[in-house]
C-alpha positions in Angstrom: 141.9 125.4 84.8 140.9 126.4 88.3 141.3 129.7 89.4 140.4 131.9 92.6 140.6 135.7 93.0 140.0 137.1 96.1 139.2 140.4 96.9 138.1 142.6 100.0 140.9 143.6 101.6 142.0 147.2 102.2 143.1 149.6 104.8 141.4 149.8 108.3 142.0 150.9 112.1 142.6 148.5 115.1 139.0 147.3 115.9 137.5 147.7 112.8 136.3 144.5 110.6 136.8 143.4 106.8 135.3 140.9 104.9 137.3 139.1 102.2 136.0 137.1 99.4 136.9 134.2 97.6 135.6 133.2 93.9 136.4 130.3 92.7 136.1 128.3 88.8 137.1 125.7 87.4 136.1 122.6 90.1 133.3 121.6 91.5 133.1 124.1 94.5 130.9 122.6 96.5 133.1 119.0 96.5 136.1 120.4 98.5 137.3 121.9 101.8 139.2 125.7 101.3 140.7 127.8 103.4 142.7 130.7 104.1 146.0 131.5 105.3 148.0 134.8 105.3 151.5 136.2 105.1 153.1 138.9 107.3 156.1 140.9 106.1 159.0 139.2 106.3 157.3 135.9 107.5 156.3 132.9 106.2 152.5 132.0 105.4 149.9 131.0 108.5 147.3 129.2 107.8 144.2 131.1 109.2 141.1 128.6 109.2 139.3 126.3 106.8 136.1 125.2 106.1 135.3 121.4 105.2 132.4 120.6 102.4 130.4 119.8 105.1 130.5 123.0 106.8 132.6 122.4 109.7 135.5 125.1 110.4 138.6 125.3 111.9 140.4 128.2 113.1 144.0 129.2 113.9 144.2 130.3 117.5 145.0 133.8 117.1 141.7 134.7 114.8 139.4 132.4 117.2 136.6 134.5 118.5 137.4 137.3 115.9 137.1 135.7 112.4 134.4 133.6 111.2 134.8 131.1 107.7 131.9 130.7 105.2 131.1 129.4 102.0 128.6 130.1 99.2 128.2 126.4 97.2 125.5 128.3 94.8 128.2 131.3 94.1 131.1 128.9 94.3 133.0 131.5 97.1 134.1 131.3 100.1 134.5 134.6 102.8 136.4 135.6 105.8 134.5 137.9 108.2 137.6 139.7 110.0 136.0 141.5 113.4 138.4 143.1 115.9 141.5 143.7 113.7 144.7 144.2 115.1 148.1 145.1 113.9 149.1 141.8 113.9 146.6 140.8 111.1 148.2 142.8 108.8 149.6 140.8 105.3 148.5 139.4 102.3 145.5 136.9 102.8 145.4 134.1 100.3 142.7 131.4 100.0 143.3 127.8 98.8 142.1 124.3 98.7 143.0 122.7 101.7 144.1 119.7 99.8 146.1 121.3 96.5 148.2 124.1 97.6 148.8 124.6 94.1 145.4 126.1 93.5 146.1 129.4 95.5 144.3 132.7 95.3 146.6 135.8 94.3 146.0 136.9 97.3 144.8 140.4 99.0 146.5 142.9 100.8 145.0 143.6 104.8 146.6 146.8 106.7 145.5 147.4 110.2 146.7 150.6 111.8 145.9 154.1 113.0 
């Protein structure tokens, strides 16, 4: 049964930073590329960026520069280091396999504003 919990999010001002965290159980962490994406109020869900087995990342063009991917193999979790927040960041962040949206975090609540 695979599971993820995320956790970190919270209630901050424009410019400040979060970092989100992902554990995972359940599959072999380490095998699989996972990402995260996030919902706005009253929008659908963006993806936000991934991160392959190998490392590599990809990021949505509005976080570029500001967010930065990771993953721990040995603690099985992955992170999202949020830097520069904005309003427009606000919503719940979800992580997920890249490949089996059905194995999706229950997802953590980010608020940016003054």
């Amino acid at each position: 049964d695979v599971q993820l919990q995320a956790s970190g999010g919270g209630l901050v001002q424009p410019g400040g930073s979060l970092r989100l965290s992902c554990t995972v159980s359940g599959v072999r962490f380490s095998d699989y590329a996972w990402m995260w994406l996030r919902q706005a109020p009253g929008k659908g869900p963006e993806w936000v960026s991934v991160i392959y087995a190998g490392g590599t990342t990809d990021y949505n063009d509005p976080v570029k520069g500001r967010f930065t991917i990771s993953r721990d193999n040995a603690k099985n979790t992955l992170y999202l280091q949020m830097n520069s927040l904005n309003p427009e960041d606000t919503g719940v962040y979800y992580c997920q396999m890249k490949d089996g949206m059905q194995y999706r975090g229950q997802g953590t609540q980010v608020t940016v504003s003054s």
